[in-house]
N, C-alpha and C positions, 0 to 999 in steps of 0.2 A: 506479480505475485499470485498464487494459484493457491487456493484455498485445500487445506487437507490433504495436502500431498504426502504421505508417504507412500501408500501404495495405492490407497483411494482418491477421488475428486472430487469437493464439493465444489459448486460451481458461483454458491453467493461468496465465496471469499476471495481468490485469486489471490494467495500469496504465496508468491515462489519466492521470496526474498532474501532468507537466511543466509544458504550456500551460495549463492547470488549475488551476495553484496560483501562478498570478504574480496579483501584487494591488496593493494601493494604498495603503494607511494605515502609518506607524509607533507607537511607542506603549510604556508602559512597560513592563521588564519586571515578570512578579508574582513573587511571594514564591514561595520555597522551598517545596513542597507536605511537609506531614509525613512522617517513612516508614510507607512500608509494614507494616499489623498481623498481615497474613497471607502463609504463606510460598509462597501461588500467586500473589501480584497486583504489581502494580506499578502505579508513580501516574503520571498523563497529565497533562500539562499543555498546555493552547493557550495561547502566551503568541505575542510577538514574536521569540521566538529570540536569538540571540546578537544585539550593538548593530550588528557588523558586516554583518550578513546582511541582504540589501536588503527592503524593507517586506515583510509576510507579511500575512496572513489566515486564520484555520480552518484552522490547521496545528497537528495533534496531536503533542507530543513524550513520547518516552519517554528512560530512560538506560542504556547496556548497560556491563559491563566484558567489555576482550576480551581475553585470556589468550594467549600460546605453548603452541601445542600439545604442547610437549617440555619446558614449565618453565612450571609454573601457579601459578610465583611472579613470572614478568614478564609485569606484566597494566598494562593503562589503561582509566579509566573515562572514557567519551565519552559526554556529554549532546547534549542536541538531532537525537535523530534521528528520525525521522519517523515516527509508526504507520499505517501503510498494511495494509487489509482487502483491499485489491486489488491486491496483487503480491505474487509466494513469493518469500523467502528474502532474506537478510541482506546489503545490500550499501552500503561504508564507502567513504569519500574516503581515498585513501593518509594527507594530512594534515588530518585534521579541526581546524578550529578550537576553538584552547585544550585540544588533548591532544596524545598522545606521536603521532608519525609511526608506523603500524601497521610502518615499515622494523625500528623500536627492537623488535618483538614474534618475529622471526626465525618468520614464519609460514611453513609447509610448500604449497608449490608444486604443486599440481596437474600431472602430467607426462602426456603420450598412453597409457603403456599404467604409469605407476606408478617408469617405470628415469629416474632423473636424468638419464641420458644423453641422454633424447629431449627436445622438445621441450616448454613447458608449454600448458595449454589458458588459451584464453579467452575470455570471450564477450560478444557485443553485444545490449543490453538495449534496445528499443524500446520506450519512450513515444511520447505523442500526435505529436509533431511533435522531441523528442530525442533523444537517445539515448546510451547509459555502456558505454563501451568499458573494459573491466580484464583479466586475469586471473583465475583461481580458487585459490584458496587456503584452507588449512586452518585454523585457529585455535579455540579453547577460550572458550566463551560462559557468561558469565553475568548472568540478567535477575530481578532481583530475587531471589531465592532458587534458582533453575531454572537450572539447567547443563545443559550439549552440549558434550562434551569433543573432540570431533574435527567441527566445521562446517565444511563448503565455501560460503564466501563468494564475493563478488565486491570487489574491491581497483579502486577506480575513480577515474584518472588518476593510476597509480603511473607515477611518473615512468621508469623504469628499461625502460620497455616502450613507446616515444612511436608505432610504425608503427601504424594504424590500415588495415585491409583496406577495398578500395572498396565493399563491402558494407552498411558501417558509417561510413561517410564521411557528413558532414552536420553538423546540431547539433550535436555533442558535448557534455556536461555535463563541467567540466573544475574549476570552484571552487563551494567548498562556499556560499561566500559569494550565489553567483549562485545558486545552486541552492535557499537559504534550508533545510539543513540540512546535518548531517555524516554523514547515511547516509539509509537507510532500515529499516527491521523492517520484512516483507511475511510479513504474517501471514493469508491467505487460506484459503477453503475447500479447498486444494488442499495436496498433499504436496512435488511438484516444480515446479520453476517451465517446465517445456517438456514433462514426460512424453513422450508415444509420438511427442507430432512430431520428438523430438531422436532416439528411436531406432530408426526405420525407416531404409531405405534410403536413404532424400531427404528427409534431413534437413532442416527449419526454419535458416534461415540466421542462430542465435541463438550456438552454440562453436563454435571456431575452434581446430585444431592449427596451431601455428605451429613456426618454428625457435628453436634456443636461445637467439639474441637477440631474440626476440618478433616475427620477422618473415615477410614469406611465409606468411601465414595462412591456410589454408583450410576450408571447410566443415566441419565432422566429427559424425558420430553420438555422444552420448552417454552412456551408462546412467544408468540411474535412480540406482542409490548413488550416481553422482558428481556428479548435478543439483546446482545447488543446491537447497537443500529448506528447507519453513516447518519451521524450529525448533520449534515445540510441537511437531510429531510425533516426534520425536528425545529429545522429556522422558523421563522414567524412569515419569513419574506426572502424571495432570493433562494428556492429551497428545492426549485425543479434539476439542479444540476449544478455545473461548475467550469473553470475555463486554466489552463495551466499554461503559463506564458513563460519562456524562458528567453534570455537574451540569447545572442548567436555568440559561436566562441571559434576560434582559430582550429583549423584541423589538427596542428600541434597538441591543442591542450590549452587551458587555462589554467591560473592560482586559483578561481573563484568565478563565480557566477550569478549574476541575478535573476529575478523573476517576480512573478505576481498571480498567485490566487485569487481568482476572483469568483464569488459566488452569485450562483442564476446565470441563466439562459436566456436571453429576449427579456430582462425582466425593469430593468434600467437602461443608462441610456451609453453604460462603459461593459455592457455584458451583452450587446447585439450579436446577435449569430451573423459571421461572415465569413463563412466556412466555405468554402467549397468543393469538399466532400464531407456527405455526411455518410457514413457507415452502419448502418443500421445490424447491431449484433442480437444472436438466436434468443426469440423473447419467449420461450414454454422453457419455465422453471423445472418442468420434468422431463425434458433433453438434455444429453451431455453437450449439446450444444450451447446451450443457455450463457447469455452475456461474450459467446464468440463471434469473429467471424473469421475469414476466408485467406490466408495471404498464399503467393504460388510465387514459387523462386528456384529457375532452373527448372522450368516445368513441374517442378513437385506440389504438392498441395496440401499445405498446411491447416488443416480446420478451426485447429486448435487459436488462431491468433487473436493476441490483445496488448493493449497500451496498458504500459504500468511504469510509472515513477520510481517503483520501487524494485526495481530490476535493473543492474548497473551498465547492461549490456545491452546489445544484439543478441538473443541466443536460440542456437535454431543449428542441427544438426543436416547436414548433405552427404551425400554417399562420397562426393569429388573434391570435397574441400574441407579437411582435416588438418589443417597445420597449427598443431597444440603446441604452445610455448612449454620450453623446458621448466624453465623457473615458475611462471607462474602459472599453477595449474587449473585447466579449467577454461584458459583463453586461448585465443587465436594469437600466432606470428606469423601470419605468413611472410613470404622473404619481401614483397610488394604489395604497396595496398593495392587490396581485389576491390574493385568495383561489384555491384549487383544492380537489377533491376527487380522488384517486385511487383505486383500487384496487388490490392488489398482489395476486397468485392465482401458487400456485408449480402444482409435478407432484403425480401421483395419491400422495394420501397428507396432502397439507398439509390444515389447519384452512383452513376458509372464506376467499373472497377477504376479505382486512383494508381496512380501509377507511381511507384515510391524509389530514386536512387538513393543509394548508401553505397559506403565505405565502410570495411574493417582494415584498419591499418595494424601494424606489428608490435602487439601488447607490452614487449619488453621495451622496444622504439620509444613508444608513448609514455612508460614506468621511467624512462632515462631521466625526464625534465623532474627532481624530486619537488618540487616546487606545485607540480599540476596534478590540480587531482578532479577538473570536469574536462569530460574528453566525447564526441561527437561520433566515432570512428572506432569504438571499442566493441570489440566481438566474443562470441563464447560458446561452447558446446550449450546445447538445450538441455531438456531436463527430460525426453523422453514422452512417450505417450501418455495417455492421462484420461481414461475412459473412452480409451480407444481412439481418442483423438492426437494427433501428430501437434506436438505444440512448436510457435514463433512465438516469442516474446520479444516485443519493439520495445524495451527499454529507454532509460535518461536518453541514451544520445538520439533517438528518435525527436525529444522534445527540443532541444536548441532551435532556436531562430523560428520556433512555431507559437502559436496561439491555439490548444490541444481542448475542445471540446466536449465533454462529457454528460450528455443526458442519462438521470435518472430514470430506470424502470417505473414508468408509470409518470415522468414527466412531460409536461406539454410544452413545443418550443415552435418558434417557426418553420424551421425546418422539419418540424413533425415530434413524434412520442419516441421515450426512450424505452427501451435502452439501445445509444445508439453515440458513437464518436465522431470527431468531427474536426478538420481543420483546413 
């Protein structure tokens, strides 16, 4: 997912997720994943999502419970929200399907300068071609064993706040249904989801001060403590980064999927780094390079590349190999799975360029089995350049059968400081 996409790039979000993650098969849901044996991890499931949520595909879910910040005994546990490696911070649908309305959680209001009098902040979150208009608000997290007692979220299409600024006018993301989850976790190599473009002068046209009835929105600068920001840096412990394991699944497809979150880097004795590559991506926050690195496929060179959870595919555009499915638009058919080889090469410091085979097999082939909906082997047009940079996105089926490391900007691990991937 790639941060600010529609015709600009922020580089702290990465979320290309939207147009990204619409698909085509439904299918059953799986069983219950076991809980959790250790108190840094949390289990991922790619399943079909809720019955109502329109068909899905390579859509990793986790389960959070979200607490009142002023009473951490009125709490709700919401399943099905999305693990995205490519957007920062925590942002829920006012009514999630099959939990409490976050209205029931009396969450604290983000205001302009803190005085309830003023106005509250809000802000508009750009995906590929959508985009989630809410408010920012306070609330008390917890994810498997791991709290954050005072998180600024984003509350997206709370009803109580309907003016949206012409800034932000467009697609809207408005049901959870549509949108095929009830939130997202945007657990990225990054700490804030806008950093320095939210607080210079000329601002990123991402928060909005508005009036007290959420109207009259305009532009506003603002600070880092009030970003929202990836949750694991806000842990107590376990807090330099993260590790994304998914089990392997048949080239066919899978009904379902398992997996495990686990948080920290070198930090216990179930989160050792044993990577053997580690990719070290572009760390000057005022590069369009920042949080990339390097992949080359067919001689071409991709600058633009990164790992995200929350990209259902392969997607990456070649001048020689266009075979776009009829029905499903947006993917590859070719008549035979193509093989590739990649490379992946980060900044000075990384291990050797890694050497990456994949497969894109024939979209509508893979849509046949109505039953599957995690698939290893799924391909798709890219999304175009993006500050000039040529983008790959290594999607879901990158992650199968791997153990996916993610150091935090500014975290220390053995294999050295983030931001940097690893597996």
């Amino acid at each position: 997912m790639i941060s600010s996409i529609k015709l600009s790039f922020n580089p702290f979000l990465l979320p290309l997720l939207l147009t990204l993650l619409v698909v085509a098969c439904g299918g059953d849901s799986s069983s219950n994943p076991p809980p959790p044996v250790e108190a840094n991890t949390v289990n991922i499931s790619v399943n079909n999502g809720q019955p109502s949520f329109w068909a899905v595909v390579n859509m990793p879910y986790v389960s959070i419970t979200l607490c009142s910040p002023n009473d951490k005994s009125n709490c709700t546990t919401i399943d099905n929200i999305l693990l995205d490696t490519g957007s920062t911070g925590l942002r829920i649908f006012a009514q999630p399907i099959n939990a409490a309305a976050l209205s029931n959680l009396n969450l604290t209001q983000q205001m302009t300068t803190g005085n309830t009098a003023n106005g509250p902040i809000f802000e508009c979150f750009a995906f590929a071609d959508k985009s989630i208009w809410g408010p920012i608000k306070y609330a008390a997290l917890k994810i498997g064993e791991k709290t954050v007692r005072n998180l600024a979220i984003q509350v997206i299409a709370e009803p109580n706040f309907t003016s949206v600024p012409e800034a932000c006018k467009g697609k809207l993301e408005t049901d959870p249904a549509f949108f095929r989850a009830n939130g997202i976790l945007g657990v990225s190599l990054f700490r804030n989801d806008c950093g320095a473009h939210c607080t210079n002068a000329n601002p990123s046209p991402q928060y909005f001060a508005c009036d007290p009835n959420g109207r009259n929105c305009a532009v506003t600068t603002q600070p880092l403590a009030n970003q929202v920001q990836n949750p694991v840096t806000l842990f107590d412990s376990d807090n330099n980064g993260f590790i994304v394991t998914l089990d392997p699944i048949p080239n066919r497809g899978a009904a379902s999927a398992k997996g495990t979150l686990t948080f920290g880097i070198d930090t216990r004795n179930n989160n050792v780094s044993k990577n053997t590559n580690t990719i070290l991506a572009g760390n000057n926050p005022n590069s369009a390079a920042y949080g990339f690195f390097t992949t080359t496929v067919n001689g071409i060179n991709f600058p633009g590349g990164f790992l995200d959870t929350g990209v259902n595919a392969y997607r990456f555009n070649l001048p020689d190999f266009n075979p776009l499915c009829a029905i499903y638009t947006g993917f590859y058919c070719p008549s035979n799975t193509t093989e590739f080889t990649a490379t992946i090469s980060g900044t000075s410091g990384s291990t050797p360029p890694a050497i990456v085979n994949f497969n894109i097999a024939n979209t509508e082939i893979l849509f046949s089995h109505p039953k599957n909906v995690a698939f290893n082997n799924l391909g798709g047009i890219g999304i175009g350049p993006n500050n000039n940079l040529i983008i790959f996105a290594w999607g879901l089926p990158f992650f199968f059968g791997k153990s996916v490391y993610f150091a935090i900007d500014g975290g220390t691990t053995n294999k050295g400081n983030g931001p940097y991937v690893g597996w």
